[in-house]
C-alpha positions as CSV (number, residue, x, y, z in Angstrom):
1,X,0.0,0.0,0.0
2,X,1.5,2.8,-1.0
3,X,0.6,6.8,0.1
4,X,-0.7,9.2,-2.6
5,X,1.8,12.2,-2.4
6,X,-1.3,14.4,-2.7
7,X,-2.2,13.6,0.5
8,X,0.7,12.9,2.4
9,X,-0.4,16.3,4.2
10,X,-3.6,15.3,5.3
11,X,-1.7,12.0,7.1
12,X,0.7,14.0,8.3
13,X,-2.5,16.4,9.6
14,X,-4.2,13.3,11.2
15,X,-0.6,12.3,12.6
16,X,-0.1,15.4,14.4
17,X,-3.8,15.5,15.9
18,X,-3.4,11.5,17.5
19,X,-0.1,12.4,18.8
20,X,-1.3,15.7,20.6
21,X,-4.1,13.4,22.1
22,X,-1.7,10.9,23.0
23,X,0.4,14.1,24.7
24,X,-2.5,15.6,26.5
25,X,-3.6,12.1,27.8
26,X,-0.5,11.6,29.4
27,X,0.0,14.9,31.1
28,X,-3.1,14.3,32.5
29,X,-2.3,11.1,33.2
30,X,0.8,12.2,35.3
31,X,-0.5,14.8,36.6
32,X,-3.7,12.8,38.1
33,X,-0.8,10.9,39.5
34,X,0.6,13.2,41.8
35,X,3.2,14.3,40.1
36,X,3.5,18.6,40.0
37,X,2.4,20.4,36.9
38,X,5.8,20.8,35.4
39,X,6.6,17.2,35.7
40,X,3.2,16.4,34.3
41,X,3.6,18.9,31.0
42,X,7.0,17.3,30.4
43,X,5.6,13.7,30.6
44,X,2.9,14.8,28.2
45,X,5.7,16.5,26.3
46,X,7.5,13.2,26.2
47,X,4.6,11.3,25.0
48,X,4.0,13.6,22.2
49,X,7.1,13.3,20.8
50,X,7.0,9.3,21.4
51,X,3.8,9.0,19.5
52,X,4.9,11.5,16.8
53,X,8.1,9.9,16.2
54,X,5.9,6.7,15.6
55,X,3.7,8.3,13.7
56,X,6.7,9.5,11.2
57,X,8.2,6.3,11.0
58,X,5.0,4.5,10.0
59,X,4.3,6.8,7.3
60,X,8.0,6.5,6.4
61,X,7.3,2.8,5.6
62,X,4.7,3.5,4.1
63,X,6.5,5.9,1.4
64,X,9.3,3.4,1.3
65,X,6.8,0.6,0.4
């Protein structure tokens, strides 16, 4: 399966939007935890870039395909 160059925006979009999700969830996660609000926002920080850098390599496969 390959990605339509067209609309490798529009993945990239979708991407963005499940890894800020992802990043949000687990600063509130963190923080419901106990931890302090600046420990929470880099946890969520942390889980962002996690799920992004997923996110890139999958569609990266994809392209390579």
């Amino acid at each position: 399966m390959k990605i339509d160059l067209g609309l490798l925006g529009l993945w990239l979009a979708v991407g963005l939007l499940f890894s800020v999700i992802v990043g949000v969830a687990g600063g509130v996660l963190a923080w419901l935890s106990g931890q302090r609000p600046a420990a929470a926002i880099i946890a969520g920080g942390m889980a962002f870039g996690g799920a992004f850098t997923l996110v890139l390599a999958v569609i990266g496969l994809f392209l390579a395909a």
